[in-house]
C-alpha positions, 0 to 999 in steps of 0.5 A: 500500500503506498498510502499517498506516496504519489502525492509526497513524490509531487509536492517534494517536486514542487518544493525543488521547483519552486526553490530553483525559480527563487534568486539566491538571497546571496546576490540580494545581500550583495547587491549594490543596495548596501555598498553605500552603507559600507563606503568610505565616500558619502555619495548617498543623497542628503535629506532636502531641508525644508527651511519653515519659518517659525509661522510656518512650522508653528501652523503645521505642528497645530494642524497636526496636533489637531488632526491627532485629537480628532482621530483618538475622539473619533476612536473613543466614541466608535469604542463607547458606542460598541460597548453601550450597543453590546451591553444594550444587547446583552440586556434584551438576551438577558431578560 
């Protein structure tokens, strides 16, 4: 009896299949990507520095603080209102 040995066989063979379209992670590990880490001569480009005035940069740190607010409120209010509606229907189950 040779209790599925048919399908051990295939999926074996798919696995070889499959591992030999992979690319070797040696080459990505290797790959020019990281030649900028270990380089002696800092060719990678710098950040763009954005010059703010002091107007500016007070505005958008309001705007972003104010967009935090809302979020969490609005993420207080959704779990308030999951809870009242879950103890709303525990109560009519219940009785």
């Amino acid at each position: 009896m040779s209790f599925g040995s048919g399908h051990v066989f295939d999926m074996i063979n798919r696995m070889k299949q499959n591992r030999s379209m992979l690319s070797s992670k040696r080459q990505k590990f290797k790959s020019n990507r990281r030649e900028g880490i270990y380089s002696k001569s800092k060719q990678t480009s710098q950040i763009q520095d954005h010059n703010l005035s002091e107007e500016e940069l007070n505005q958008l740190k309001k705007e972003i603080a104010k967009r935090t607010r809302e979020e969490h409120r609005r993420g207080w209010t959704i779990s308030i209102a999951t809870v009242v509606f879950i103890f709303i229907i525990f109560l009519i189950f219940s009785f």
